[in-house]
C-alpha positions as CSV (number, residue, x, y, z in Angstrom):
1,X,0.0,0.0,0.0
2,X,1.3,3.6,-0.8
3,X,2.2,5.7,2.0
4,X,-0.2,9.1,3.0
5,X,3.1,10.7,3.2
6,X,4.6,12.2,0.4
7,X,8.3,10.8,0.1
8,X,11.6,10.2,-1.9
9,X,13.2,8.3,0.7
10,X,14.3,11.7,3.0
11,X,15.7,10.9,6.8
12,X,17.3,7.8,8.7
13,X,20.6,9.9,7.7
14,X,23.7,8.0,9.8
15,X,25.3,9.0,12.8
16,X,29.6,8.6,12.1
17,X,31.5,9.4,15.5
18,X,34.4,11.6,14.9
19,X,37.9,9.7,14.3
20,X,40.3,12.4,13.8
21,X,39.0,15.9,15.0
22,X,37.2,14.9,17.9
23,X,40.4,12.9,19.8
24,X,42.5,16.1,18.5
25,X,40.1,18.4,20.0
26,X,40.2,16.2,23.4
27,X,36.6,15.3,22.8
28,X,36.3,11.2,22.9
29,X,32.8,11.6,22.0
30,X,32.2,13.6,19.1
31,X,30.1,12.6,16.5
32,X,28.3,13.8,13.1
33,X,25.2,14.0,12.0
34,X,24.5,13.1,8.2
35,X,22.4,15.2,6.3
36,X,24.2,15.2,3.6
37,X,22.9,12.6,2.2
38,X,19.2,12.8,2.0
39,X,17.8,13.1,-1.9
40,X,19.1,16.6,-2.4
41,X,21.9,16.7,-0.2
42,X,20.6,18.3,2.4
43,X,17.9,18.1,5.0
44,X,15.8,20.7,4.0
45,X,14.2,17.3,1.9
46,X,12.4,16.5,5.5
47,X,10.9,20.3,5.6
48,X,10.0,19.3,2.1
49,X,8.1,15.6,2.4
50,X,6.4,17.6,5.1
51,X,5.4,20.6,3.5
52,X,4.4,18.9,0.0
53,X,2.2,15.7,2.0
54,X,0.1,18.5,3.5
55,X,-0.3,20.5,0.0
56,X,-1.3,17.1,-1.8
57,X,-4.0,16.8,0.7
58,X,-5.6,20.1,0.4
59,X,-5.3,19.9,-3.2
60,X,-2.8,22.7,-3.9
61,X,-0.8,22.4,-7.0
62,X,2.0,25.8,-7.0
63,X,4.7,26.5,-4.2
64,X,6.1,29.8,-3.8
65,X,8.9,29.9,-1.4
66,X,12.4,32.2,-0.5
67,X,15.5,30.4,0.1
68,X,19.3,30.7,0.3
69,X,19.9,27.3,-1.9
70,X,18.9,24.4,0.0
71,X,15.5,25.1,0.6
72,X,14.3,25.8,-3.1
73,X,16.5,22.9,-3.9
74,X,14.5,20.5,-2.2
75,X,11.0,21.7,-2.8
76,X,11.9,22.2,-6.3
77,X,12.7,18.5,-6.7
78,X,9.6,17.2,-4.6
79,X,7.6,19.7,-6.4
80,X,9.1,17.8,-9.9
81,X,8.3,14.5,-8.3
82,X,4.6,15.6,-6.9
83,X,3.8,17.6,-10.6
84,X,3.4,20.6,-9.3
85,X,4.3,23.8,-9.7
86,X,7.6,25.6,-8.0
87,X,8.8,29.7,-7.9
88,X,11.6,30.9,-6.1
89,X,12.9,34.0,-5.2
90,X,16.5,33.8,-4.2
91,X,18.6,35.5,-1.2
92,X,21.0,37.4,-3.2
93,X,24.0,35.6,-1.5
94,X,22.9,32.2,-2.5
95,X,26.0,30.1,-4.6
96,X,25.6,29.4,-8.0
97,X,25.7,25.4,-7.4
98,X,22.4,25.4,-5.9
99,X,20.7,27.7,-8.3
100,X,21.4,25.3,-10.8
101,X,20.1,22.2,-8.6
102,X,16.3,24.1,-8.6
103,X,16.8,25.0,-12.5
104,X,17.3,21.4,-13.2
105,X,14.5,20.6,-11.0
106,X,12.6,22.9,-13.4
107,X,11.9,25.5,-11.1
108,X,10.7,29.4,-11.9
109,X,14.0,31.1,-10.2
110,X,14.6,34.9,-9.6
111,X,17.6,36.5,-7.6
112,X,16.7,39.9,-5.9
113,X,18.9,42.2,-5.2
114,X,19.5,43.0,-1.1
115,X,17.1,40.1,-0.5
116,X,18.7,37.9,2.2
117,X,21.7,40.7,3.3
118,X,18.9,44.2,3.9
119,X,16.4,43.5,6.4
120,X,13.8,46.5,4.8
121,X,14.4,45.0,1.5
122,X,14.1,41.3,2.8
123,X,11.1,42.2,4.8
124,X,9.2,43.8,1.7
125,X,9.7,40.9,0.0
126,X,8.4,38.5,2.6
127,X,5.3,40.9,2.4
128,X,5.0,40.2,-1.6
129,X,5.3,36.3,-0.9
130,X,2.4,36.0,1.9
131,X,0.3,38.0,-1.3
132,X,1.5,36.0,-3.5
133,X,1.1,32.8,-1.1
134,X,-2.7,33.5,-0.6
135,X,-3.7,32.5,-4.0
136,X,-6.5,29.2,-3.3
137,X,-4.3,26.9,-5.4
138,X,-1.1,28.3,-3.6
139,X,1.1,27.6,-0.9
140,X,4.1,29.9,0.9
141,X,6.7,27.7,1.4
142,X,9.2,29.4,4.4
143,X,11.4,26.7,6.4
144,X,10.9,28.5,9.7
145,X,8.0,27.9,12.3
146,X,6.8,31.7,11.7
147,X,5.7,30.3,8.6
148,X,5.7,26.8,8.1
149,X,5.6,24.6,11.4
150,X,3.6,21.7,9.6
151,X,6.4,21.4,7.1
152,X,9.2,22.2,10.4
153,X,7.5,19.5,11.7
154,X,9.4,16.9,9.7
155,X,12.4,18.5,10.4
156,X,12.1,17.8,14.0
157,X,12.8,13.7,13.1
158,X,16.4,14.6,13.3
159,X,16.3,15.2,16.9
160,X,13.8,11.5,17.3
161,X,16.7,9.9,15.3
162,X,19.2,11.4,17.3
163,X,17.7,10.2,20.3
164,X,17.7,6.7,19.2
165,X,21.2,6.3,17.5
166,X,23.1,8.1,20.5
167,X,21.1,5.5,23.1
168,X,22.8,2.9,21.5
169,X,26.0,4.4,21.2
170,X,26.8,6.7,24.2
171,X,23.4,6.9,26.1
172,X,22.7,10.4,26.1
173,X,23.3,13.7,23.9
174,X,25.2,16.1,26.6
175,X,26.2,19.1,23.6
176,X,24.5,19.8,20.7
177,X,25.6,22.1,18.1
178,X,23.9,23.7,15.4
179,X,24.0,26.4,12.4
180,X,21.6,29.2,12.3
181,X,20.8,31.5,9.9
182,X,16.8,32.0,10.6
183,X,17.0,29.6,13.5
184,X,14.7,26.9,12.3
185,X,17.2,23.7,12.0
186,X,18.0,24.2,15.9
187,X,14.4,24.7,17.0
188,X,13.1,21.6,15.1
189,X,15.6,19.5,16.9
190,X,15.2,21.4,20.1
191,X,11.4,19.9,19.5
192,X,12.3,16.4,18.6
193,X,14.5,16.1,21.6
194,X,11.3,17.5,23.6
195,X,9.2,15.2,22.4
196,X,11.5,12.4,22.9
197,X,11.6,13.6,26.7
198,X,7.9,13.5,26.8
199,X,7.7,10.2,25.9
200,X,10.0,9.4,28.5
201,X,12.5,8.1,25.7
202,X,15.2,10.7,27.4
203,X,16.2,11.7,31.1
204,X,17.0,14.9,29.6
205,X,17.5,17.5,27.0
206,X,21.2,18.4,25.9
207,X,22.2,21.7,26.2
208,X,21.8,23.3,22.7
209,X,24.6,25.5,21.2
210,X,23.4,27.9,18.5
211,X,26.4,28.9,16.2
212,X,26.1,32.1,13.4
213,X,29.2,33.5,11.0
214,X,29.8,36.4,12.8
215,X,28.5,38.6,9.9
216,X,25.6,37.2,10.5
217,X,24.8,37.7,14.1
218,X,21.4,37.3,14.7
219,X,21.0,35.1,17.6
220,X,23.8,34.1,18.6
221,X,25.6,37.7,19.8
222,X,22.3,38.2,21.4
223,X,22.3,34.7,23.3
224,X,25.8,35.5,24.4
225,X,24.9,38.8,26.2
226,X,22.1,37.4,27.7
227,X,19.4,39.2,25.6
228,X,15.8,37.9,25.5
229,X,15.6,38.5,22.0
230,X,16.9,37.9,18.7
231,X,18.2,41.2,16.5
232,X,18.3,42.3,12.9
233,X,22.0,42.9,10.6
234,X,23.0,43.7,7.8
235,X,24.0,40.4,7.0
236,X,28.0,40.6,5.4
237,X,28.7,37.0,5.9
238,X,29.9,35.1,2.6
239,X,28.6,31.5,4.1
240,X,25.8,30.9,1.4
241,X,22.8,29.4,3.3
242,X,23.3,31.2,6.4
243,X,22.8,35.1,4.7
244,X,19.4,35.8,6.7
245,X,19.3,39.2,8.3
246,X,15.9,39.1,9.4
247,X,14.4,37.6,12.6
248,X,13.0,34.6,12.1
249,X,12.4,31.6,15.0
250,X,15.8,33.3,16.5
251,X,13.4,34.2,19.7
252,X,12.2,30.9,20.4
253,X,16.1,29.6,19.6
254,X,17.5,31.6,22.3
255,X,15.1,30.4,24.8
256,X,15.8,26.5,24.1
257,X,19.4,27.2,24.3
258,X,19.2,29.6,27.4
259,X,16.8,26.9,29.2
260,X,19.1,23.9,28.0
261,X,22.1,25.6,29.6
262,X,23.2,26.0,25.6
263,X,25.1,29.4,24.3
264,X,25.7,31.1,21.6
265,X,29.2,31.3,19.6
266,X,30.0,33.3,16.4
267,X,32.7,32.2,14.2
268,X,34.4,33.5,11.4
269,X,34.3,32.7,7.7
270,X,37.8,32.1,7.4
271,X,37.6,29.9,10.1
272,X,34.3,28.0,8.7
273,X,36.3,27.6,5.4
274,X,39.5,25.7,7.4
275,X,37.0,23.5,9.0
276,X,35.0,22.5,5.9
277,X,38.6,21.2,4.3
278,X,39.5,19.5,7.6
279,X,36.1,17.5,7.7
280,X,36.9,16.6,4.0
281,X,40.5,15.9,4.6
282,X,40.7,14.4,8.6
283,X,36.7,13.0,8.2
284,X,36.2,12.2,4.7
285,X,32.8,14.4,4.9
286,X,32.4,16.8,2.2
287,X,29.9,19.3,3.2
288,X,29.0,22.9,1.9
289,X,30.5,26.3,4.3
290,X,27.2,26.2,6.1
291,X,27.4,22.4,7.5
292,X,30.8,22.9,8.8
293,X,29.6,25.9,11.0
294,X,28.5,23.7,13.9
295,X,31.7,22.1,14.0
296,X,33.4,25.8,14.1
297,X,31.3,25.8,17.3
298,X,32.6,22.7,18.7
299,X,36.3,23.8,18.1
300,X,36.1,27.3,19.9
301,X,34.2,25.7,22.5
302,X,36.4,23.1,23.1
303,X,39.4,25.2,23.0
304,X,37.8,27.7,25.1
305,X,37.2,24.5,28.0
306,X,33.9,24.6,27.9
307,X,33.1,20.9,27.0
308,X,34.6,17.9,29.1
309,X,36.4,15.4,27.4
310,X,34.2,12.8,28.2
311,X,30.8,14.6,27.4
312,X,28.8,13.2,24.1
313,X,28.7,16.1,21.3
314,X,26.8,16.0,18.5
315,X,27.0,18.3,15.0
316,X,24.5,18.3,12.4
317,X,25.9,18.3,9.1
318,X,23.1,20.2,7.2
319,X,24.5,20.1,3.3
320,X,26.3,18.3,0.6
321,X,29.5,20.3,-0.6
322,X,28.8,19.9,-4.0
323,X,26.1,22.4,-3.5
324,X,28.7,25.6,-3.7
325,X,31.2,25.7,-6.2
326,X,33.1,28.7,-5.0
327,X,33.8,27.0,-1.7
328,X,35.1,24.3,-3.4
329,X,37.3,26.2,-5.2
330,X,38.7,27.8,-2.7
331,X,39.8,24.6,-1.0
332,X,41.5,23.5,-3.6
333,X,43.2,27.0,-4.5
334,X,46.9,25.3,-4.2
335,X,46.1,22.0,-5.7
336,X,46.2,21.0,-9.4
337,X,45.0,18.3,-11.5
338,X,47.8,18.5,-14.5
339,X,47.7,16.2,-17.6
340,X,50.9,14.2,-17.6
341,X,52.4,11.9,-20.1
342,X,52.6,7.6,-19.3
343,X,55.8,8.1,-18.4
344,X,56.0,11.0,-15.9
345,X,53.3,9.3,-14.2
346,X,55.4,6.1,-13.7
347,X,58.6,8.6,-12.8
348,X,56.1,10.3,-10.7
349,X,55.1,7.2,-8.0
350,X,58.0,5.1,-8.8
């Protein structure tokens, strides 16, 4: 029988414990979360099944959504698989890769300019897409819960999964770290946690650790100075998914961390950049700028004492690195790929 839920195959993404970065950190417990490898490489595909099962059933047939990449990438491709209709206006940030991904998908894509880095400019087109949204055959398509908490909803698996993978690992989550641009990824896990605790799955709740480039500081800054609420920027950062200057679920994210004993830490996109090649190289993860923010995190915290060697840490690796070109070429800014002759190969590993 075919499932109510709309689905192609999103979730159940492995857990891989840290073999190199962790033990050099002094953290014997550190381990990644995999959502790299959900249908579009990143998880955004859960917000998607979510979002897409609940359109089929009322019958709706055109998404209109904003994203910085990963979003429009998956809801292009479930709205491919599920015939409908999908338009996307782009955060002006967002890298080239992943406006590709929703063209293939065949997608209706439009950059703005200032959308993503001007708050006025983001928040007057935000006001355009709830018009456009309330069309009866229509749908607004945000990943946050200010928008979108039936599709958020399917986000919040990562922290069920969590809670069973770690159980039969390590026992129990102590740190978890996650990326923020609007907030939403940490909030949905925040809830899956909660709901594991409800259900008496969990003692308790790991602290949660919300970590922003620091030209992107939103929540984190905020959650640092012991502020109630999260604040506007002009967003500067060059770590494409995370360019959102606006306030979105950043609120309700400072209060999960603040009441889970979690902080906030802001990094820099130098820094993010190191770590993205040492997950590659040390880890054998490839993951876009973005996903390797969490870890960022990790390594400051750790170097700043703040975790115990023995504690469990988990980062969520939110996107595939294939999804931003530029990144990738700036990893590999000293390396080459020449074409050599037979014989300076064999002279070559002789």
């Amino acid at each position: 029988m075919e499932s109510a839920n709309f689905t192609l195959g999103e979730g159940h993404t492995p857990l891989i414990k840290s073999r190199r970065i962790g033990p050099d950190a002094g953290l014997a417990h550190l381990y990644f979360k995999l959502e790299t490898v959900n249908p579009t490489g990143s998880y955004k595909d859960r917000f998607a099944a979510a979002a897409l099962t609940d359109m089929l059933h009322q019958g709706k047939k055109r998404v209109v959504t904003c994203s910085s990449g990963n979003a429009g990438s998956a809801l292009a491709a479930y709205c491919a698989a599920a015939g409908m209709t999908c338009q996307v206006a782009v955060f002006i940030g967002a890298p080239e890769n992943k406006l590709k991904q929703m063209l293939a998908y065949g997608a209706t894509v439009w950059r703005i300019e200032g959308f993503g880095a001007d708050p006025e400019i983001s928040g007057k087109v935000f006001k355009y897409l709830k018009h456009l949204g309330a069309a009866p055959d229509t749908e607004l398509q945000v990943s946050s819960y200010q928008f979108n908490p039936i599709g958020m909803a399917g986000v919040e698996f990562i922290g069920r999964e969590l809670v069973e993978q770690i159980s039969a690992e390590q026992g129990a989550v102590d740190h978890l770290f996650c990326c923020a641009g609007g907030g939403g990824l940490l909030l949905a896990v925040y809830r899956g946690f909660q709901t594991a605790f409800h259900e008496a799955k969990i003692e308790r709740l790991p602290a949660f650790h919300c970590v922003q480039p620091t030209g992107n500081n939103t929540i984190a800054g905020p959650l640092q100075e012991g502020c109630d609420r999260a604040q506007t920027c002009q967003s500067t950062t060059k770590i494409g998914g995370l360019q959102v200057a606006s306030v979105l679920d950043g609120n309700e994210v400072i209060a999960a961390c603040r009441e889970t004993g979690g902080s906030g830490y802001l990094v820099e996109d130098d820094f993010v950049y190191e770590v993205q090649a040492l997950l590659a190289r040390q880890e054998g993860i490839f993951c876009e700028p973005a996903a390797a923010v969490s870890l960022a995190g990790v390594l400051q915290a750790a170097a700043a004492g703040k975790i115990q060697s023995e504690e469990t840490v988990v980062c969520v690796i939110t996107g595939s690195g294939f999804k931003d070109q530029g990144s990738i070429d700036r990893m590999l800014a000293d390396t080459a790929c020449p074409v050599i002759s037979l014989s300076e190969f064999i002279e070559q590993t002789a």
